[in-house]
N, C-alpha and C positions, 0 to 999 in steps of 0.2 A: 187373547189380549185382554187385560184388565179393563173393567167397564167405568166410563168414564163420561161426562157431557160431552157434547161437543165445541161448547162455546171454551170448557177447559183447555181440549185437545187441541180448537185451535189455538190457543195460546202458548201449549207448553210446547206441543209435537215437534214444530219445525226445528226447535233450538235444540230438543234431546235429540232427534234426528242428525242432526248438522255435527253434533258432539259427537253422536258416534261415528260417525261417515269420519272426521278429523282424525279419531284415532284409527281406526282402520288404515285409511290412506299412509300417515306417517309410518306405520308399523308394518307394513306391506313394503314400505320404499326403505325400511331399516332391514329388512330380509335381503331385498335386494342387493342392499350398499355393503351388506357383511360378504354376501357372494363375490363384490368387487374389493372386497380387504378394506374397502374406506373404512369401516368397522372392525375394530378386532375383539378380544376376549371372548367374553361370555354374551350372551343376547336371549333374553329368556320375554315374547313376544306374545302379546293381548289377544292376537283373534281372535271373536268368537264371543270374549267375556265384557265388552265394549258397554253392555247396556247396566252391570254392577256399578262402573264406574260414574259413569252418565246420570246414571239414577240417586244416588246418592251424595254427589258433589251437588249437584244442582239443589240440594236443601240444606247445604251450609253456608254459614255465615261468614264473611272474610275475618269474621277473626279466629273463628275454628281453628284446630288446628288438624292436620292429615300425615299419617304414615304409611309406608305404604312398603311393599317386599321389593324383592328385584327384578319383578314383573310390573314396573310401575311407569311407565313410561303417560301411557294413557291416563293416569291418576294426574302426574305431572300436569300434562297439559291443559286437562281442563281445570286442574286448579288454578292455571293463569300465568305458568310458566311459558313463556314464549318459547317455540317450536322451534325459534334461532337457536337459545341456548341451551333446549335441551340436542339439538342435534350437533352441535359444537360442544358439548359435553362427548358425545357419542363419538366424535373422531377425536376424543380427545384434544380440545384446543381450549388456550385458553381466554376464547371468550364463552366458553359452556357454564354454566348452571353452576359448577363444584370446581370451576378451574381449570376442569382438562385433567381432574387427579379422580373422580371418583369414575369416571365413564357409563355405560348403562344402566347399573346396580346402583349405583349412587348421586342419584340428581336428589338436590336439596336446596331448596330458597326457606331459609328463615323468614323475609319479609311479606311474602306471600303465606306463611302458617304451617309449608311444606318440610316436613322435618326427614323425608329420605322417602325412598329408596334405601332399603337397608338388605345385605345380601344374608347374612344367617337366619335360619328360618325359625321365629319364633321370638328371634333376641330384640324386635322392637315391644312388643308387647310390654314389657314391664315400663319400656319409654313411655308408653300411651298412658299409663297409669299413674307416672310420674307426674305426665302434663295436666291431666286429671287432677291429681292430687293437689299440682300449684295453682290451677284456677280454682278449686274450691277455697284455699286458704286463701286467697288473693281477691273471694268474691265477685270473681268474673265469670259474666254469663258468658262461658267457650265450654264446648264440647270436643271431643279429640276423638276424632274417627280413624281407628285401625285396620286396616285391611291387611288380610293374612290368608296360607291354600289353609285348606283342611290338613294338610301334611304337620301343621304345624299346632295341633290338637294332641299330636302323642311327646310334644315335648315336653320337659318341666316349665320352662318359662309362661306357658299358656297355664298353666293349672295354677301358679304363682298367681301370675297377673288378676286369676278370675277372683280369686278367692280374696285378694286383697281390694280388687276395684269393690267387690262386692259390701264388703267389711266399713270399705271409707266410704262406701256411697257414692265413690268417682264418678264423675260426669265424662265415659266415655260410651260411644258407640263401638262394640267390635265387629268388624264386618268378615265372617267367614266364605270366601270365596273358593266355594265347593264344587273344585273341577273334576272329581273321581279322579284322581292320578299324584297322588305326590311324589313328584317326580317320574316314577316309572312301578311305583306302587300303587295297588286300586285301593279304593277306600275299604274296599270287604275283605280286604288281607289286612289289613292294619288297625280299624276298629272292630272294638266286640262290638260297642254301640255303633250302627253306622245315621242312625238319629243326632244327628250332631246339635239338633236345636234342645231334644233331652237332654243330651248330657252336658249342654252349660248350663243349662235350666239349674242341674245339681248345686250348683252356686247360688240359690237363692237370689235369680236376677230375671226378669223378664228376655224371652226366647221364643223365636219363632223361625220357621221356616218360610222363604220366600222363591219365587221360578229367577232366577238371578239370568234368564234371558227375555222377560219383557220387563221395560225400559217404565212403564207405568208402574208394573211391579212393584218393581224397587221403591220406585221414587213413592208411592203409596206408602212401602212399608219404611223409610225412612223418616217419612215425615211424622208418623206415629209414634218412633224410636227417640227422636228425636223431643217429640212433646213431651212425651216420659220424662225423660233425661233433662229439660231447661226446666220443669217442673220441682224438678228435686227427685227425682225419681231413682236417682242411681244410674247406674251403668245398664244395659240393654244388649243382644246377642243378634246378629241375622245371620243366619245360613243360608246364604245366597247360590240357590245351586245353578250351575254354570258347564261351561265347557270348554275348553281351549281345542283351536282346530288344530293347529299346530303342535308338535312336540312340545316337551318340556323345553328343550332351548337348541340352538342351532345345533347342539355337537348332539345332539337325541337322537338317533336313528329310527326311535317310535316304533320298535318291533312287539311292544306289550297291548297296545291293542290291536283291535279286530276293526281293519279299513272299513266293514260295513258299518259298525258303531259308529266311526267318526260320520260316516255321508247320512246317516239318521240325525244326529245331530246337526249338522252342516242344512237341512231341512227347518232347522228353526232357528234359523240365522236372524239375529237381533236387529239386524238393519234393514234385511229384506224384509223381514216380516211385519215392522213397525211401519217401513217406508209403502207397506201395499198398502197395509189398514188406513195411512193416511189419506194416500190415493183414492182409496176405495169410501171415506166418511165425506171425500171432496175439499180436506184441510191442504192438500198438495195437489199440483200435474208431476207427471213424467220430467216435464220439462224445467219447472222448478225445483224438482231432484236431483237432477242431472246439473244443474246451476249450482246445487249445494257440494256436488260430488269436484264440480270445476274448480271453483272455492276455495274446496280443500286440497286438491291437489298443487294448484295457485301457491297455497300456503308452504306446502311442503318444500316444491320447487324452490324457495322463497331461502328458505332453510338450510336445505342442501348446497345454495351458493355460500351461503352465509359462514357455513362450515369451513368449507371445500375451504373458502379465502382466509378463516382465521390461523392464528398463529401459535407454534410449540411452545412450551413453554422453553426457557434457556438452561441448560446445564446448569450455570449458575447458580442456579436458583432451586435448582433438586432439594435442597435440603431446607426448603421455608417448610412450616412447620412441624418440621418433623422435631421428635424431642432426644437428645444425646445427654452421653455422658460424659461432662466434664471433672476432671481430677476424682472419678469415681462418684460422681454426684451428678442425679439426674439434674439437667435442665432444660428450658428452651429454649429452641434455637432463637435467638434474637431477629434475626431476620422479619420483617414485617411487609 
């Protein structure tokens, strides 16, 4: 665990604790609710990598803005999306987050600075750069934090985005979250470099590597990415290395790794291990843990009705914003 005061730890710990205990529980009770069909499609599920999140949200500013992949559930939340709408996103209703039209992959609040949830891997990146690009012309101090797997290093969109943030001096953070697995591929089949803080480094932008499972970690090295970057400093790289317990996503069978690798990692579980150290420095009891775990499952509960009760959208209505062709000419559907 990253060495820190005490008078700090006790200040920050309980709150990064309780964020991550939040995501967990929701994401645990979204596994569930996909085994009962409440959930259908795709479900591609945080466990594991809870302290990237945690650590990194916690040193932006609400007017930042955040992107995130289709493993973004956990991002959502503690950006400040309420846990009603992203789980009424999730059964598809529409009192969810995007309507009840984007479901998992796709929770988005603009007013919060949440720009997706985005399911192609790599295609938000040039977004983050965009947004970059219009707070620097618009000289506002926002930063635009990307979170992306490592999978998404051997695309074009990433080698675009770097070389261009880099060029304009964009003001964003890219947060590589380095689960060894894109998808069902290890990262030593896929990269020659598996140095992933070297090879953005190539870009001419400050890079480093961080343990993307302690929760101080991060937030230590965010906050340094981050002074860079409000500084004028350009754009900034973390390879936040991580682990997903879980498959890549419900339909994953997970037969590419080796069960004994996962319970090695499963060994440095970001919640247990943050939640002993707290224990153990006298910043928490047991039983104020177990308070924070009630909490959150409190909340989820909370959620799950809130779901469960919202509403389909109406046939009718299938065709709002979608764009057709009239007399051979695109338009939009009128519909508002």
């Amino acid at each position: 665990m990253t060495a820190i005061t005490n008078e700090v730890l006790a200040e920050l710990g309980p709150g990064l604790l309780a964020d991550m205990i939040r995501v967990r529980e929701f994401e645990e009770r979204c596994a569930q609710l996909y085994g009962e069909t409440k959930i259908r499609g795709f479900l591609h599920l945080y466990i594991g990598e809870e302290a990237v999140a945690a650590g990194v949200l916690h040193c932006l500013e609400p007017d930042d803005a955040v992107l995130a992949t289709y493993r973004e559930h956990g991002h959502a939340l503690l950006r400040g999306l309420s846990a009603r709408s992203i789980m009424a996103e999730m059964f598809g209703r529409r009192e969810g987050c995007s309507g009840g039209r984007g479901g998992s992959m796709h929770l988005f609040d603009a007013s919060l600075g949440f720009f997706g949830g985005n399911a192609i891997v790599g295609g938000h990146l040039p977004v983050a750069v965009g947004l970059g690009l219009a707070a620097q012309m618009q000289k506002q101090d926002r930063v635009t934090a990307c979170f992306f797997g490592e999978g998404a290093m051997a695309e074009g969109e990433f080698h675009e985005a770097m070389n261009l943030a880099a060029l304009w001096n964009a003001p964003v953070l890219f947060c590589c979250e380095n689960n060894r697995y894109a998808m069902g591929t290890s990262l030593e089949t896929s990269e020659s470099e598996t140095n992933l803080a070297i090879k953005a480094a190539s870009y001419e932008m400050p890079a480093w590597t961080v343990d993307g499972m302690d929760v101080l970690a991060v937030r230590a090295a965010t906050e340094r990415a981050l002074t860079l970057i409000r500084a004028g400093g350009g754009p900034v790289f973390l390879e936040l290395q991580t682990y997903r317990f879980r498959a890549h996503s419900m339909f994953d069978p997970d037969k590419y790794r080796d069960p004994a690798e996962v319970e090695v990692w499963r060994t440095r579980d970001p919640i247990a291990t943050f939640g002993q150290a707290l224990i153990a420095d006298g910043i928490l009891t047991t039983e104020e843990i177990e308070s924070i775990q009630q909490a959150a499952v409190a909340e989820v509960d909370d959620a799950v009705a809130f779901a469960d009760a919202g509403t389909l959208e109406p046939i009718e209505e299938l065709a709002r914003h979608v764009y057709r062709r009239v007399d051979g000419v695109q338009a939009a559907e009128v519909q508002r």
